[in-house]
N, CA, C and O atoms as a printed pandas DataFrame, in Angstrom:
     atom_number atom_name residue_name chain_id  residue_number  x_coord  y_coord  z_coord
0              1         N          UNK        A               1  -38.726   25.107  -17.543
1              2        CA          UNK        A               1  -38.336   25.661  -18.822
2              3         C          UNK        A               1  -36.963   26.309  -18.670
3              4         O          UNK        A               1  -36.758   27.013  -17.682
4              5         N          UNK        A               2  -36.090   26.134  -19.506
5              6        CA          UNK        A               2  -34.460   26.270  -19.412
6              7         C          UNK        A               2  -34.142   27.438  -20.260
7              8         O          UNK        A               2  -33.239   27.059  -21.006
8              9         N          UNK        A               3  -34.477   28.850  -20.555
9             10        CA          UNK        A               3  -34.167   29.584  -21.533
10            11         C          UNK        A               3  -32.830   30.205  -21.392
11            12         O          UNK        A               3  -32.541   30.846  -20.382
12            13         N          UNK        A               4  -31.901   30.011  -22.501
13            14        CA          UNK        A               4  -30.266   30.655  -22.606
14            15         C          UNK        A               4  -30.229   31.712  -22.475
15            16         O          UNK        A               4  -31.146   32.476  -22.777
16            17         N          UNK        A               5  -29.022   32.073  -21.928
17            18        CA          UNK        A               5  -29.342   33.581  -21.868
18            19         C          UNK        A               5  -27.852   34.132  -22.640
19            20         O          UNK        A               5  -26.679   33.822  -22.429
20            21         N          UNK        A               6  -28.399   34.958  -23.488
21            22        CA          UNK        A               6  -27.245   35.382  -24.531
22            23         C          UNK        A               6  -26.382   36.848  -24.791
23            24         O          UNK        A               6  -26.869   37.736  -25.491
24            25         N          UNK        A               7  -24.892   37.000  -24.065
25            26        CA          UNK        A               7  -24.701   38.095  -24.627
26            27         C          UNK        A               7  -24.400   38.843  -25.725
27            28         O          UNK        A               7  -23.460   38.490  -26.438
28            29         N          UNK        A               8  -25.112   39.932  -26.016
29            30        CA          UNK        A               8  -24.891   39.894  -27.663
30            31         C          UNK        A               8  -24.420   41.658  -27.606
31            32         O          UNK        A               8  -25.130   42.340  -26.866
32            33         N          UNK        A               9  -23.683   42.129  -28.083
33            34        CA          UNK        A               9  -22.999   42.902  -28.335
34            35         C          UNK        A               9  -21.755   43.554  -27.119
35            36         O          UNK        A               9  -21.179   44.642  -27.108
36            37         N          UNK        A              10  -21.664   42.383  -26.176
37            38        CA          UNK        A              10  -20.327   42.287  -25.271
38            39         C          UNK        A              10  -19.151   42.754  -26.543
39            40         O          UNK        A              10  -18.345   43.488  -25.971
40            41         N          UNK        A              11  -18.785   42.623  -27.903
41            42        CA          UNK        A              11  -17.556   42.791  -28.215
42            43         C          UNK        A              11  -17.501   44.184  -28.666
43            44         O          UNK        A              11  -16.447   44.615  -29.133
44            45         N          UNK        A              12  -18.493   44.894  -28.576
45            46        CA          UNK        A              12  -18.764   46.024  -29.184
46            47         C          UNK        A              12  -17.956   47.162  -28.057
47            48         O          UNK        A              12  -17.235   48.086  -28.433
48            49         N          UNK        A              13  -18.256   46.855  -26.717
49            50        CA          UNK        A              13  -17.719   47.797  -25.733
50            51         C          UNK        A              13  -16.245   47.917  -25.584
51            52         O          UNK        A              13  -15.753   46.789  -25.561
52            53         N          UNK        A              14  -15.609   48.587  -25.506
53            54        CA          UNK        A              14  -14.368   49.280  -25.268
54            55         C          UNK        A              14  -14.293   48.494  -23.793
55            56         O          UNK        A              14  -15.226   48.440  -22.991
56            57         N          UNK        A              15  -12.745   47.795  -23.588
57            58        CA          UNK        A              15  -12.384   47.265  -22.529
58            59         C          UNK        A              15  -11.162   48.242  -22.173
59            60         O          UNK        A              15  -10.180   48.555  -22.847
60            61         N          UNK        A              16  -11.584   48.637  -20.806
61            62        CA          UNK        A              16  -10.525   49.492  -20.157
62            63         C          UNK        A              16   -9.890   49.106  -19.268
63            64         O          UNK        A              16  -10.309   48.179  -18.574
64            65         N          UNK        A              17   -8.984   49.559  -19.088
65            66        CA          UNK        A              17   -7.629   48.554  -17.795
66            67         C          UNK        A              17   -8.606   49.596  -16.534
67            68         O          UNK        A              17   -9.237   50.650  -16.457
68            69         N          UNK        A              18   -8.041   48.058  -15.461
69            70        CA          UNK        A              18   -8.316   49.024  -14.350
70            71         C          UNK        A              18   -7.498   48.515  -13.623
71            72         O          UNK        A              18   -7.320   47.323  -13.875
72            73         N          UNK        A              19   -6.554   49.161  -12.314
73            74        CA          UNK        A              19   -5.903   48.508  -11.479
74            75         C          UNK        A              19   -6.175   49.178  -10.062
75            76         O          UNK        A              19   -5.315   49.164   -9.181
76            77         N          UNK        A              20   -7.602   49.847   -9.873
77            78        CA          UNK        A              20   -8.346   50.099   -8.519
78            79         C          UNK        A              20   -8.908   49.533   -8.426
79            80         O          UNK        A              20   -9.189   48.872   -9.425
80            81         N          UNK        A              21   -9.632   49.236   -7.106
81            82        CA          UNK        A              21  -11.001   48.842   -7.046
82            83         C          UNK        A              21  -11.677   49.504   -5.334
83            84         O          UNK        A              21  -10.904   49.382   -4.384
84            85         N          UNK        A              22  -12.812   50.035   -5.117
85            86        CA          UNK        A              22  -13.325   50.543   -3.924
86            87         C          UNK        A              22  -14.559   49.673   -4.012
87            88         O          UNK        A              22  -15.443   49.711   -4.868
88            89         N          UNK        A              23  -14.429   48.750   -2.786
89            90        CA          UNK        A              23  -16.261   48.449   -2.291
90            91         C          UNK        A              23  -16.576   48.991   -1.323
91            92         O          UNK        A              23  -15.804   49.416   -0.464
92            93         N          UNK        A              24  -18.072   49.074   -1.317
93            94        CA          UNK        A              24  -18.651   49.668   -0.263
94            95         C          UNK        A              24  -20.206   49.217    0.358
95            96         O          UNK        A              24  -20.792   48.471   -0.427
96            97         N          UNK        A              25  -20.689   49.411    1.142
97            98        CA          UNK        A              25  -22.154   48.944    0.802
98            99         C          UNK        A              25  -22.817   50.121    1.305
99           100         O          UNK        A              25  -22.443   50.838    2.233
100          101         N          UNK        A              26  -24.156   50.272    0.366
101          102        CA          UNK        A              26  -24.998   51.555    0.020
102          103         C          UNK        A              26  -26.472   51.833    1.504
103          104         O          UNK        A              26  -27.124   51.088    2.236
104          105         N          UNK        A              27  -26.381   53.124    1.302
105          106        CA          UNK        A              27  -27.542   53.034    2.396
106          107         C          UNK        A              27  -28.538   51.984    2.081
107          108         O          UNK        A              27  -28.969   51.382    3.065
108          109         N          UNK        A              28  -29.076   51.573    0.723
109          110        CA          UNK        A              28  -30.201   50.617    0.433
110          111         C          UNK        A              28  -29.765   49.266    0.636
111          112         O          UNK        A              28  -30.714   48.605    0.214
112          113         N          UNK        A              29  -28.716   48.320    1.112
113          114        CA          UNK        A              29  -27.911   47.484    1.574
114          115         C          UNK        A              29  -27.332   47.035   -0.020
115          116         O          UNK        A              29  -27.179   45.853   -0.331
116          117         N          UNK        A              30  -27.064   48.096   -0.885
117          118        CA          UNK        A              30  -26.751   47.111   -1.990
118          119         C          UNK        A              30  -24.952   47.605   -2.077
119          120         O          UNK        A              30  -24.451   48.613   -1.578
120          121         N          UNK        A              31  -24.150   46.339   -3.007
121          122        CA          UNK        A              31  -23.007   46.671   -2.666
122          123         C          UNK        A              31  -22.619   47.460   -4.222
123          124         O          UNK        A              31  -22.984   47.346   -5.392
124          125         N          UNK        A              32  -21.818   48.167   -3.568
125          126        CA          UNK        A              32  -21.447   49.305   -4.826
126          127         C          UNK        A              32  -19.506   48.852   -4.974
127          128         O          UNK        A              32  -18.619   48.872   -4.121
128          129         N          UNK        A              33  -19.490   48.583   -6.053
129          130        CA          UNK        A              33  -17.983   48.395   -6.688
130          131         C          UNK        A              33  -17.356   49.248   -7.587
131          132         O          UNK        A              33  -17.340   49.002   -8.793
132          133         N          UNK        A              34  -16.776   50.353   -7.037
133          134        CA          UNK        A              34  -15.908   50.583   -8.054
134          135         C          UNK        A              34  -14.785   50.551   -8.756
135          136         O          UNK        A              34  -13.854   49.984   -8.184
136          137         N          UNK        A              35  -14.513   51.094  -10.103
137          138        CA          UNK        A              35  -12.769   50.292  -11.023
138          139         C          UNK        A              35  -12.661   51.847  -11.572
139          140         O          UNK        A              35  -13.431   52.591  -12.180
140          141         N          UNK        A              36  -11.150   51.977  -10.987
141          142        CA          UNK        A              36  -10.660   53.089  -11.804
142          143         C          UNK        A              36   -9.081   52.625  -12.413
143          144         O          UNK        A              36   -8.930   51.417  -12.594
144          145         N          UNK        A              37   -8.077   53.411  -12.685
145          146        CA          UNK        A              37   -7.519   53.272  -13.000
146          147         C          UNK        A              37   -6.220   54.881  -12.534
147          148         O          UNK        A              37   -6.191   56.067  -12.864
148          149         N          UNK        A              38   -5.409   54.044  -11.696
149          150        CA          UNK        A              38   -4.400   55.011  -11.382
150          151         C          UNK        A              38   -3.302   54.635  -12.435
151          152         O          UNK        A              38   -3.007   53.594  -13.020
152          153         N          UNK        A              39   -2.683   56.285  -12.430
153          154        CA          UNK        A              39   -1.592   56.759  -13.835
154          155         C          UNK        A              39   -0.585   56.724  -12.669
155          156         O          UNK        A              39   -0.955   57.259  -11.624
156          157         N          UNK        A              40    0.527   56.215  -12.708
157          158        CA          UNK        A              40    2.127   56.545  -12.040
158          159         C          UNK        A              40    2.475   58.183  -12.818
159          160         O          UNK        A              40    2.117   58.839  -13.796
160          161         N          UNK        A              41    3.559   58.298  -11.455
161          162        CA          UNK        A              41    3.849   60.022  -11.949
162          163         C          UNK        A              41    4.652   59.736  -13.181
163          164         O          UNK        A              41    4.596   58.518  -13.350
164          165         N          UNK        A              42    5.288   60.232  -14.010
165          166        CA          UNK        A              42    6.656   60.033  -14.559
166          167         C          UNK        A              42    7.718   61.017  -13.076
167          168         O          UNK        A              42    7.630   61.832  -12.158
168          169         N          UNK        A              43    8.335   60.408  -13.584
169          170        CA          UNK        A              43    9.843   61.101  -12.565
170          171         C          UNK        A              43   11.099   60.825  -13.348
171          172         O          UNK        A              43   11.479   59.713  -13.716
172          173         N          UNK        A              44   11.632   61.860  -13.534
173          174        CA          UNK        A              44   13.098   61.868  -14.282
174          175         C          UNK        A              44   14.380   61.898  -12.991
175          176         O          UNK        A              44   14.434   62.017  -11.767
176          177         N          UNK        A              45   14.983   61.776  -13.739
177          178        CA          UNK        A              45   16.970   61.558  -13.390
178          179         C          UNK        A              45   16.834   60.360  -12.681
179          180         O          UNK        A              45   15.887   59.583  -12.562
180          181         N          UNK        A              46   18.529   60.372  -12.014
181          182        CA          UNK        A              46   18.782   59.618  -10.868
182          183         C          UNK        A              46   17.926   58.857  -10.113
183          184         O          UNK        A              46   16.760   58.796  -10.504
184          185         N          UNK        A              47   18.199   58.339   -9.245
185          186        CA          UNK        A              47   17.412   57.864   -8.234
186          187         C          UNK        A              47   16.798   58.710   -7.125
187          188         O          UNK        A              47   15.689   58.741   -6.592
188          189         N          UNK        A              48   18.151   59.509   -6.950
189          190        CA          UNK        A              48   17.969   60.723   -5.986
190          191         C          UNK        A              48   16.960   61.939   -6.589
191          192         O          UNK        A              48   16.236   62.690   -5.935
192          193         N          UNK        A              49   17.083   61.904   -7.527
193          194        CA          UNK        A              49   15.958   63.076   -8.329
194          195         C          UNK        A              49   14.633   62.634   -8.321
195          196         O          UNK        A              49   13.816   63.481   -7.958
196          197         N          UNK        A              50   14.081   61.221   -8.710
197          198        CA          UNK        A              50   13.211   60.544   -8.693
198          199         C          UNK        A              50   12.740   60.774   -7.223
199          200         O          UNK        A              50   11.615   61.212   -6.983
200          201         N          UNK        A              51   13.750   60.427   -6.131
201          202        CA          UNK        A              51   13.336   60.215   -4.534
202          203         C          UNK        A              51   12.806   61.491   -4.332
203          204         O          UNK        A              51   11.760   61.444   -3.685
204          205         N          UNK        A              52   13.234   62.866   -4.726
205          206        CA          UNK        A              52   13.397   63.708   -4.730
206          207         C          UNK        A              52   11.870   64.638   -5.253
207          208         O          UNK        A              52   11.111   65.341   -4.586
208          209         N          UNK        A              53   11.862   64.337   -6.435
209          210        CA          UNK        A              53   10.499   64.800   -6.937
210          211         C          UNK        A              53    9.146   63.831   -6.534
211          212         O          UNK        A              53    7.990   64.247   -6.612
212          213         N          UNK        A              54    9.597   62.195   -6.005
213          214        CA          UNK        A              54    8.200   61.684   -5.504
214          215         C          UNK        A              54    7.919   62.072   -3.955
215          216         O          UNK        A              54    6.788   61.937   -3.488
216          217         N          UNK        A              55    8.681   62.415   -3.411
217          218        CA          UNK        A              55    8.670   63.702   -2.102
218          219         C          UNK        A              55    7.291   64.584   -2.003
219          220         O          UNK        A              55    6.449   64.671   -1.109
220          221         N          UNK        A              56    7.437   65.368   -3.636
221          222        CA          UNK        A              56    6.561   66.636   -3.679
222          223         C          UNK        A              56    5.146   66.071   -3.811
223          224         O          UNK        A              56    4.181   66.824   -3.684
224          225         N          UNK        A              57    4.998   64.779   -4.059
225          226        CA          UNK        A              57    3.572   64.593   -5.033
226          227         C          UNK        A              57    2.795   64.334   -3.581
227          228         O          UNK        A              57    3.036   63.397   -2.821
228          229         N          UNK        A              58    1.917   65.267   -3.398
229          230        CA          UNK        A              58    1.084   65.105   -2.344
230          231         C          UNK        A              58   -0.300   63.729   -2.299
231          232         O          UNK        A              58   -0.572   63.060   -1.302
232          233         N          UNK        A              59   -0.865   63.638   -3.444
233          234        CA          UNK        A              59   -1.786   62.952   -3.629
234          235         C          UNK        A              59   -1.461   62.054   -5.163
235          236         O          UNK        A              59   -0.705   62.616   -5.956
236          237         N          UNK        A              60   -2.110   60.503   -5.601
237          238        CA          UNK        A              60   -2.481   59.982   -6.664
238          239         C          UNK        A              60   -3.613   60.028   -7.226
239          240         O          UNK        A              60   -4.415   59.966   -6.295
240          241         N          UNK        A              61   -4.156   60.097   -8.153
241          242        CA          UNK        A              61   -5.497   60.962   -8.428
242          243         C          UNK        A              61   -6.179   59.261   -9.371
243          244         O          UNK        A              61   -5.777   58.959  -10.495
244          245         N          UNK        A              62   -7.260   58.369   -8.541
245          246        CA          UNK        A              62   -7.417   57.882   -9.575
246          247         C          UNK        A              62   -8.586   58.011  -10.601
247          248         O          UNK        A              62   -9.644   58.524  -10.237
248          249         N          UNK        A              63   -8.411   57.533  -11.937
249          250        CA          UNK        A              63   -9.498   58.271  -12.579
250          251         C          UNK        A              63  -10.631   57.052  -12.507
251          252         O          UNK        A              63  -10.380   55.848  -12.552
252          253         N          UNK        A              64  -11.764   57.589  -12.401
253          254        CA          UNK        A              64  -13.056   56.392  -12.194
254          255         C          UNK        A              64  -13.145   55.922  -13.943
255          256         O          UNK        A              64  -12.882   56.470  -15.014
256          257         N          UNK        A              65  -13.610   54.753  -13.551
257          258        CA          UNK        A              65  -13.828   53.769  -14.613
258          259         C          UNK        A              65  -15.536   53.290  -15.081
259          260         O          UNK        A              65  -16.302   53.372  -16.042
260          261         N          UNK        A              66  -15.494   52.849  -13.927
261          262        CA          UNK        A              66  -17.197   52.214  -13.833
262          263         C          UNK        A              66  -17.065   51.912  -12.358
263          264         O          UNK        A              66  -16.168   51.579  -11.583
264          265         N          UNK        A              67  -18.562   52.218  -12.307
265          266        CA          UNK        A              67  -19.433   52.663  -11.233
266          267         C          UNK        A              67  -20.332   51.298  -11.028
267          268         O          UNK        A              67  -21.159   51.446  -11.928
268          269         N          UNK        A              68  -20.673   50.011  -10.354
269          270        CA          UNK        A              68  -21.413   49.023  -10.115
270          271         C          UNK        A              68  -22.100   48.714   -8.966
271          272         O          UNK        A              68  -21.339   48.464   -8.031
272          273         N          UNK        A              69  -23.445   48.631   -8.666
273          274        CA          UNK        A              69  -24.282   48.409   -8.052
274          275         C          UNK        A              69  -24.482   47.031   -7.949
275          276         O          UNK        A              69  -24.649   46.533   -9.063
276          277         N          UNK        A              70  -24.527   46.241   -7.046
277          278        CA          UNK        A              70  -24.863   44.749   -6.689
278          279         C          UNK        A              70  -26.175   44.372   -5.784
279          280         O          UNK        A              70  -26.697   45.141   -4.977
280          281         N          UNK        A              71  -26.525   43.291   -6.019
281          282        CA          UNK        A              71  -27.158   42.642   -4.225
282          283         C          UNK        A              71  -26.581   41.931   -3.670
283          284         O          UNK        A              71  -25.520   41.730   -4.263
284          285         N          UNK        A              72  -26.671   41.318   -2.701
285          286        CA          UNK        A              72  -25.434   40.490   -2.143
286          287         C          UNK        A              72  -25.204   39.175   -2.979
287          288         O          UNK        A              72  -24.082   38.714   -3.192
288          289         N          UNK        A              73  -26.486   38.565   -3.472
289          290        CA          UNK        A              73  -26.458   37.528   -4.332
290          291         C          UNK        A              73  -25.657   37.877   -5.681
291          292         O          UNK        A              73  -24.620   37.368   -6.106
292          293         N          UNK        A              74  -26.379   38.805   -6.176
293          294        CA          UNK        A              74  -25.153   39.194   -7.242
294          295         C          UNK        A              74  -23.349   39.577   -6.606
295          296         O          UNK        A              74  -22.716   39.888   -7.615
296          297         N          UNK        A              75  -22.815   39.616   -5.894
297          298        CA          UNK        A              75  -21.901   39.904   -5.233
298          299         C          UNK        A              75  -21.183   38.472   -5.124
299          300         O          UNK        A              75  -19.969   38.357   -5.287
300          301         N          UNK        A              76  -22.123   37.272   -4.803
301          302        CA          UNK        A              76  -21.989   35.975   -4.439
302          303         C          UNK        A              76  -21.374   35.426   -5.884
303          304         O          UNK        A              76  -20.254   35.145   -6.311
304          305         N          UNK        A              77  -22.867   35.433   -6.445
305          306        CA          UNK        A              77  -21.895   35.381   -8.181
306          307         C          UNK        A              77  -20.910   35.952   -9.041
307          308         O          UNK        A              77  -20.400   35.489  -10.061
308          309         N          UNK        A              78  -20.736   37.005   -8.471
309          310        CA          UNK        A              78  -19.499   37.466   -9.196
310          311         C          UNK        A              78  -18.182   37.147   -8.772
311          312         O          UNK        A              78  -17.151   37.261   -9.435
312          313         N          UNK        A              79  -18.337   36.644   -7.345
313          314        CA          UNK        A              79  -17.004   35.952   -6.160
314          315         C          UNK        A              79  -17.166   34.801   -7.411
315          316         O          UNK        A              79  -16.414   34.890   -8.382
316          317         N          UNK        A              80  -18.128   33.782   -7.343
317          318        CA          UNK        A              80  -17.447   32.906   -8.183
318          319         C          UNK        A              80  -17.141   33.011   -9.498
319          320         O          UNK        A              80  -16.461   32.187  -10.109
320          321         N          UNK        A              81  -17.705   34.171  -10.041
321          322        CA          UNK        A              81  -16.652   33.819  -11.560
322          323         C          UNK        A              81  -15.739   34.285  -11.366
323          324         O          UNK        A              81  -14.684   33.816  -11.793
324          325         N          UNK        A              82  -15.808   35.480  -10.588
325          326        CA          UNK        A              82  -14.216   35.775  -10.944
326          327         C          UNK        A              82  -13.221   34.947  -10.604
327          328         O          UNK        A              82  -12.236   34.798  -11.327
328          329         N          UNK        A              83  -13.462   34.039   -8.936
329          330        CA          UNK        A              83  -12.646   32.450   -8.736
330          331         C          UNK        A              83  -12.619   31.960   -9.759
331          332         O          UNK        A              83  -11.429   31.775  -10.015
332          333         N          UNK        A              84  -13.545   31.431  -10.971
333          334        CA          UNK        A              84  -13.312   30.472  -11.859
334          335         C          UNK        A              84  -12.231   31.151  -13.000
335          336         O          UNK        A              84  -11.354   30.521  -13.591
336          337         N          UNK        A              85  -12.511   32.499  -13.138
337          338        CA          UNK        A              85  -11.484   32.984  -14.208
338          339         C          UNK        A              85  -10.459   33.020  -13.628
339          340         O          UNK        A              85   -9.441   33.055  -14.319
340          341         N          UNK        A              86  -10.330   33.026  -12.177
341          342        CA          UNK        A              86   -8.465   33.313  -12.189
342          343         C          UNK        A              86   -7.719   31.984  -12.212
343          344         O          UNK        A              86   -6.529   31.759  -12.435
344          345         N          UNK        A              87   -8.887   31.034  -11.879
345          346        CA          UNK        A              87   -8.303   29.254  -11.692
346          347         C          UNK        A              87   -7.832   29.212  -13.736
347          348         O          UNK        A              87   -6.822   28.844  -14.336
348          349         N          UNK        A              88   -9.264   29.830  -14.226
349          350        CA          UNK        A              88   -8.721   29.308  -15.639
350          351         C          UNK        A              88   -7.152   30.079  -16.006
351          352         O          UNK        A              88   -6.258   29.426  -16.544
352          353         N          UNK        A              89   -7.013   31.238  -15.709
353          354        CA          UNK        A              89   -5.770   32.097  -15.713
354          355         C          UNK        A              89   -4.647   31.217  -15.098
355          356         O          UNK        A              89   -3.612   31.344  -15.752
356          357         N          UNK        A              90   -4.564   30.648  -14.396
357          358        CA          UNK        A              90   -3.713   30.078  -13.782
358          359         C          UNK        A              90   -3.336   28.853  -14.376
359          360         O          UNK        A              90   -2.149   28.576  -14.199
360          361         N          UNK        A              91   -3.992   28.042  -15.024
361          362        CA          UNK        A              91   -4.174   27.005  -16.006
362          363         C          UNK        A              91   -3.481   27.348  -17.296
363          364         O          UNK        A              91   -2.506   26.754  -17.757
364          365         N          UNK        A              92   -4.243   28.611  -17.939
365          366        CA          UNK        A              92   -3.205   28.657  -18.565
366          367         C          UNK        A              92   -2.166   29.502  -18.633
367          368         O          UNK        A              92   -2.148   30.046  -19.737
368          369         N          UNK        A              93   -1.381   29.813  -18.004
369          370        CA          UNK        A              93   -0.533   30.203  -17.850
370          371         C          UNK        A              93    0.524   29.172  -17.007
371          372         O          UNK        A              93    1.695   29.522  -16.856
372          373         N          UNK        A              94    0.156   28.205  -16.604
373          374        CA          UNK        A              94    0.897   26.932  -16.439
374          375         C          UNK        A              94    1.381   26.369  -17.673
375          376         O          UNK        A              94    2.524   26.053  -18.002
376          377         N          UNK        A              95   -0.050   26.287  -18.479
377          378        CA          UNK        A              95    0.498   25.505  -19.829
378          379         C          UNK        A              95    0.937   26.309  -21.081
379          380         O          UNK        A              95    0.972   25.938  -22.254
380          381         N          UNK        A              96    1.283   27.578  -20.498
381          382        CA          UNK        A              96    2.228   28.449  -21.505
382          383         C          UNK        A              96    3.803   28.204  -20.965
383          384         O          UNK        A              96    4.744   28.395  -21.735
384          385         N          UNK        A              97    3.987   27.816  -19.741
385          386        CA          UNK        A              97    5.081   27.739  -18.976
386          387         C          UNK        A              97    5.633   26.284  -19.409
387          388         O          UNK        A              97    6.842   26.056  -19.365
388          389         N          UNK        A              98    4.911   25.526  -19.733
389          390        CA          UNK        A              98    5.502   23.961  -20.023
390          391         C          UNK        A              98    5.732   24.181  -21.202
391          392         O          UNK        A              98    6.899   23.817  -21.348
392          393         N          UNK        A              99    5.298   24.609  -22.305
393          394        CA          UNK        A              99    5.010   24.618  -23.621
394          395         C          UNK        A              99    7.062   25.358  -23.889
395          396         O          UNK        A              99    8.042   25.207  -24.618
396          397         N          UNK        A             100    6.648   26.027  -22.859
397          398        CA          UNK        A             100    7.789   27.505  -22.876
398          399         C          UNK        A             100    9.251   27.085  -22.693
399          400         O          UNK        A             100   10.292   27.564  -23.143
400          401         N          UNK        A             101    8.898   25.591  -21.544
401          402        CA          UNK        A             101   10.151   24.936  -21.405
402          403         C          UNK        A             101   10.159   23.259  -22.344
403          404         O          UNK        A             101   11.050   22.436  -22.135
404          405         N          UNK        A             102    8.921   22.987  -23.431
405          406        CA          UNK        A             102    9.579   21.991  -23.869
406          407         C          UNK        A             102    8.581   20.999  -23.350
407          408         O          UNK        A             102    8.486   19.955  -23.995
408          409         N          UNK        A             103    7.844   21.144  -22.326
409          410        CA          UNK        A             103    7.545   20.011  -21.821
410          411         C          UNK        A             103    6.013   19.350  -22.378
411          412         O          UNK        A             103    5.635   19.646  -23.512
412          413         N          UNK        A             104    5.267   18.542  -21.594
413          414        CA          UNK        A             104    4.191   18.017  -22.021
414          415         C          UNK        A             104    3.007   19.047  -21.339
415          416         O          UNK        A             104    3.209   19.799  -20.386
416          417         N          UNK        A             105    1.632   18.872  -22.129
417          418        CA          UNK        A             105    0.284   20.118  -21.823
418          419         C          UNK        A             105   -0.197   19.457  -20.863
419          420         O          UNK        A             105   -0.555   20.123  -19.892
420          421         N          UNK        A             106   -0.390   17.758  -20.796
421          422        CA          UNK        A             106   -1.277   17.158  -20.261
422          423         C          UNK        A             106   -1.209   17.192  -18.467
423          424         O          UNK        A             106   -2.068   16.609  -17.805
């Protein structure tokens, strides 16, 4: 028996940038992933002022995002989608690049 499996209110959630990520694996052997999201300092003037004030900043603080628990199988599956989404990313963004210069999609 083949039953679909459907997500249904995926558009409802708030999508947040993240450009961290920490894995780890848990005393219970499960793997824990987390996504935060680090802020750059601002830094004013020059270059030398900039060099100058990123000197002082002792630490980057990142802020947590989401918190994920895995098994290794789930871990397995998520290696491949996320492979398949970056192959599709890469696809298109090839055929934004041909399009971009004129050329053919196929």
């Amino acid at each position: 028996m083949d039953i679909p499996v459907v997500w249904e209110g995926l558009e409802s959630l708030p999508i947040a940038l993240v450009n961290n990520a920490l894995g780890q694996v848990g005393q219970q052997d499960e793997i824990i992933l987390s996504f935060g999201q680090l802020t750059p300092p601002v830094l004013y003037g020059d270059l030398e002022q900039q060099r100058e004030q990123a000197q002082q900043i002792e630490r980057l603080a990142v802020r947590p995002v989401a918190r994920l628990g895995l098994t290794r199988a789930g871990l397995d599956d998520l290696i491949r989608i996320l492979t398949g989404t970056r192959d599709n990313y890469d696809k298109v963004q090839q055929a934004k690049a041909r399009r971009m210069q004129g050329g053919d999609e196929t």
